[in-house]
N, C-alpha and C positions, 0 to 999 in steps of 0.2 A: 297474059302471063306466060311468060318462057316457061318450059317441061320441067327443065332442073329448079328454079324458083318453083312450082306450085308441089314438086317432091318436098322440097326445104320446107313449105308451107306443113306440111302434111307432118311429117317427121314431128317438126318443134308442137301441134298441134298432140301429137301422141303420147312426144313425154310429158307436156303440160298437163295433158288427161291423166298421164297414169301420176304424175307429183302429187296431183288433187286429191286423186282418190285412194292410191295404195301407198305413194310415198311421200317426204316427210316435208311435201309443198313444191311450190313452182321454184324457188328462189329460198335460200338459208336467208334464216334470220341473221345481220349481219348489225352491229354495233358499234360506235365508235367506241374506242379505249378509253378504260375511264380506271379510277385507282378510290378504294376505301380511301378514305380520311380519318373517317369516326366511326365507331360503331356503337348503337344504342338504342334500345327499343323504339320503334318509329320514330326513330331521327339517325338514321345511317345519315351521313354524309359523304358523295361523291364527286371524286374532280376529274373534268374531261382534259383527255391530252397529256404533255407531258408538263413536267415540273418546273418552276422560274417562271410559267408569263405571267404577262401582266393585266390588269385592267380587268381584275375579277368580277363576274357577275355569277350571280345569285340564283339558279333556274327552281323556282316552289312550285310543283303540281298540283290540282285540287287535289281532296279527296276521294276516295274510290277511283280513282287512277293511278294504275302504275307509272315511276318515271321515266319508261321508254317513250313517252308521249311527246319529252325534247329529243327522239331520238330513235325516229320508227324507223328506219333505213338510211342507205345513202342515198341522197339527191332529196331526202324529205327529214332532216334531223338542225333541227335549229342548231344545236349542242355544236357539231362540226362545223355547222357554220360562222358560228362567233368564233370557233378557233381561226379559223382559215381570215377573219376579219383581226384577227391578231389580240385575240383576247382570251381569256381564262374563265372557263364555264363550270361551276359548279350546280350539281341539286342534291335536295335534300328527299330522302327516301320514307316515304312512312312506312313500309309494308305491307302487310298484311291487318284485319282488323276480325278480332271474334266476338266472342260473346262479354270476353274477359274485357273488354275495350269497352263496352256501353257506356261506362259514366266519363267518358274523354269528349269534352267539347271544345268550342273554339277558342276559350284561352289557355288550353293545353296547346293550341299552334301558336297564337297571338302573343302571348307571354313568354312561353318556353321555346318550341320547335324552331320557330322561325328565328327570335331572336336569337339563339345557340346557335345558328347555322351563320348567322351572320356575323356574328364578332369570332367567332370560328375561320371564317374566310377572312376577314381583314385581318386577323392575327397574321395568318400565312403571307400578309402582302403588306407588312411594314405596319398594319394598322391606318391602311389606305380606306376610301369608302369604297362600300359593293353596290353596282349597280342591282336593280331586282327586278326578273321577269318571270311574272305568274298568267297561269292563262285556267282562265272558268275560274273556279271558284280559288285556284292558286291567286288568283289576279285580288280576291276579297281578302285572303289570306294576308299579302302583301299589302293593300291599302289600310288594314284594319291595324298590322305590325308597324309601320312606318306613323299613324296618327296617334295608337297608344305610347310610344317611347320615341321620341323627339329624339331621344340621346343615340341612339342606336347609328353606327356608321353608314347609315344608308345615305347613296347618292343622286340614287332619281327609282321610280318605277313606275314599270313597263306591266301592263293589265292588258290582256287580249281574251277579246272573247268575255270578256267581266260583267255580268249584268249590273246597272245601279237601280235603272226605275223597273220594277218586276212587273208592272201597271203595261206595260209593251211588251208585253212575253203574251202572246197569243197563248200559248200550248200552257199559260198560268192562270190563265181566265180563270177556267172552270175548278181550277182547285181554290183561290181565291174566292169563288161564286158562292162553293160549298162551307170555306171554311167560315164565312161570314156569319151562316144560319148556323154550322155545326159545331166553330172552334176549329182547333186541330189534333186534338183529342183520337178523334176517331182513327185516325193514320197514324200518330204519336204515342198511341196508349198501345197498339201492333206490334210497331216497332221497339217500344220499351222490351217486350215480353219476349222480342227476340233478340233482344239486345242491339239491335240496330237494322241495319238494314243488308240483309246478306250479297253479297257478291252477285249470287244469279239472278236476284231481282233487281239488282244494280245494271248488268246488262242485257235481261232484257227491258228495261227501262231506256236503255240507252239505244239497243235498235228501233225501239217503237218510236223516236222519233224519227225514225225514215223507213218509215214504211216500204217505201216504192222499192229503195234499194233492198229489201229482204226478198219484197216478193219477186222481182225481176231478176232475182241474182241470177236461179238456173239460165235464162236466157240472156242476161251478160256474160255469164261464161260460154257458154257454147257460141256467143258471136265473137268473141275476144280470145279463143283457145288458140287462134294463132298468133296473141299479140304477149309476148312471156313480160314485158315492162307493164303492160296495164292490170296482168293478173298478178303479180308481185304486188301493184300499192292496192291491190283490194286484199292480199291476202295480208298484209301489214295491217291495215284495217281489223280484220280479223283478229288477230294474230293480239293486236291489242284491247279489243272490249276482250277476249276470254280470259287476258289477266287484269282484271279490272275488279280490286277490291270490294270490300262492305263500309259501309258508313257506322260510326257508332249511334247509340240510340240518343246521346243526349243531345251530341253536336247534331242532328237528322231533327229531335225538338225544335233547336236555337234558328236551324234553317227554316222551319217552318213560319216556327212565329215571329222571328224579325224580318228574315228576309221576306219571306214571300207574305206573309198576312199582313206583317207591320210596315213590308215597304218601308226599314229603318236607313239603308243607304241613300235612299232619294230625300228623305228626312233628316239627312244628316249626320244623323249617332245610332249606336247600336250601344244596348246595356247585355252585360254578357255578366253573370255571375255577380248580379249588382252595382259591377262599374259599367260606365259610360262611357264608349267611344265616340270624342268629335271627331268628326274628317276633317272639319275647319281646323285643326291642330296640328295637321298636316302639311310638312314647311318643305316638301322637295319636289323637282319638278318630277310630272308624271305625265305620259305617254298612255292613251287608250286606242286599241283597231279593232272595230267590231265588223264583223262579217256580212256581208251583203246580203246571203243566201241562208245565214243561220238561224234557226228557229228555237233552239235551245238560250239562247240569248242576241236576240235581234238589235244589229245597230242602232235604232232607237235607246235600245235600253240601256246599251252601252253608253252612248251617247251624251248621255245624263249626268256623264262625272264631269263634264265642263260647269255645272251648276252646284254643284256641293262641297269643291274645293280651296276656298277662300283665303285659304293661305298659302297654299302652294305658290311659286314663284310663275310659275307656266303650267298651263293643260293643256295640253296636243289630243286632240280626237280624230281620228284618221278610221275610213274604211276601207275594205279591200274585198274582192271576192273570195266566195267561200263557205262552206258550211262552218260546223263549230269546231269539228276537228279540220278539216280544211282550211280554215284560216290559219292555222298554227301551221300543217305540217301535210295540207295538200301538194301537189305539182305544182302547184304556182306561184307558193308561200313564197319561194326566195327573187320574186321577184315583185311582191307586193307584202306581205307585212314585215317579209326580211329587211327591207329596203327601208319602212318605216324607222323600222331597231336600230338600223346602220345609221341612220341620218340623226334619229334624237339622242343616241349614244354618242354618236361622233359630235356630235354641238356638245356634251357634258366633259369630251375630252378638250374642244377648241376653246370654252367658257375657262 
């Protein structure tokens, strides 16, 4: 290494040290432009880019994630990406979630949220259909919205990272294991009392699934202090489990006991407030990429929505590398499930 390169080394090495620790990061949080549409208690609605295009789609977040999730930086923001593919990217914002939220379950999204966001977009575009792409539990949100109301102008959707069979979630065993002898009572009667499930238990819930990367952090940084592009997307990382909301108590119930104890998506229906959802009433094509590397919802699990959508015209199941946030909106997204969105999108424009 030439003298002047290992000074340059050195220098970028110092201010990265001191952004870490004394100031306000390696790299600004930087976003793409995005405009209110609606405002309204967990259902803001925002649209990416500027005003007139076309070919709107739908971006739903799970819950307890913030919607920088389409949009953790440049070079990692799906949201920019669908512009630049010549399309019009909206999402729907829930918020924040407290104590005052506990009795908001999943047909406060199912029925209301989602539907409102979407005949809200296609209003804006002639009363065209919107495409819709949810990832994790946004991905549930969207298949649950599209099979309960047929009518709704939905035109395909897009599930990433979506668990269906929970039976292939390794890190689900053991609650499963447990809830079989105990119910779900023990964790649900908790969370009633605190109205749902708070924010910081939210993430750290969410670093405990990667361990390694917690504990090895101090030693990724100190080998990467002179690399300012790899300590930017861990600090985006960062940057997003800190705002990463609370779950409410009843919808954090509904998850328990359908999704995970009752395993109701790989069965088909989900009964939410006494109705029943088919998936089999499900009539538009839908698109799944499960992640290779993700353990939060392992491509098997993903996998599974090729078998319980029987009315659908097509199911595309497609994997790609990546953790669960990694598949959405790691380094290599835009060339592996970007690529997916771009192809089964673009077949929905060429059909």
């Amino acid at each position: 290494m030439r003298e002047s390169d290992w000074w340059t080394r050195v220098d970028v090495s110092l201010r990265n040290a001191w952004g870490l620790t004394f100031g306000d990061g390696v790299v600004p949080a930087v976003r793409t432009p995005s405009t209110a549409i609606h405002r309204e208690l967990h259902r803001d609605l925002h649209r990416y880019g500027p005003e007139g295009g076309e070919r709107p789609v739908l971006l739903v977040p799970p819950l307890a994630v913030p919607r920088h999730c389409y949009d953790l930086r440049p070079g990692q923001s799906l949201a920019a990406h669908l512009i630049e593919s010549g399309r019009t990217p909206y999402v729907v914002d829930y918020g924040t979630m407290g104590y005052a939220d506990r009795r908001l379950g999943f047909e406060e999204w199912v029925d209301d949220i989602v539907p409102g966001a979407l005949r809200r977009v296609s209003e804006l575009h002639d009363d065209s259909e919107v495409d819709v792409v949810g990832w994790s539990l946004g991905g549930t949100l969207s298949l649950l919205t599209a099979a309960a109301h047929p009518d709704l102008p939905i035109a395909s959707v897009t599930a990433l990272g979506t668990p269906i069979d929970y039976t292939k979630i390794p890190l689900m065993a053991a609650a499963r294991g447990v809830g079989r002898v105990t119910g779900h009572r023990p964790v649900t009667e908790l969370t009633r009392l605190m109205g749902g499930l708070p924010a910081p238990l939210v993430q750290i819930a969410y670093r405990a699934t990667a361990p390694q990367r917690e504990l090895l952090k101090p030693w990724f940084v100190a080998r990467n202090l002179h690399d300012t592009e790899t300590l930017a997307r861990m600090e985006a990382i960062d940057r997003f489990m800190a705002e990463m909301p609370g779950y409410p108590a009843r919808l954090f119930y509904q998850m328990a006991e359908e999704l995970v104890l009752g395993n109701g998506l790989r069965e088909g229906r989900i009964t939410l407030g006494g109705n029943t959802i088919k998936l089999a009433e499900l009539r538009v094509p839908v698109l799944a990429v499960g992640g290779t590397s993700d353990v939060i919802a392992t491509a098997d699990s993903v996998g599974a929505i090729v078998d319980v959508l029987p009315g659908s015209p097509s199911v595309r199941f497609e994997t790609a590398p990546g953790s669960h946030l990694g598949l959405l909106a790691g380094p290599g997204a835009k060339d592996t499930t970007w690529r997916h969105i771009d192809a089964f999108l673009g077949e929905r424009v060429a059909g």
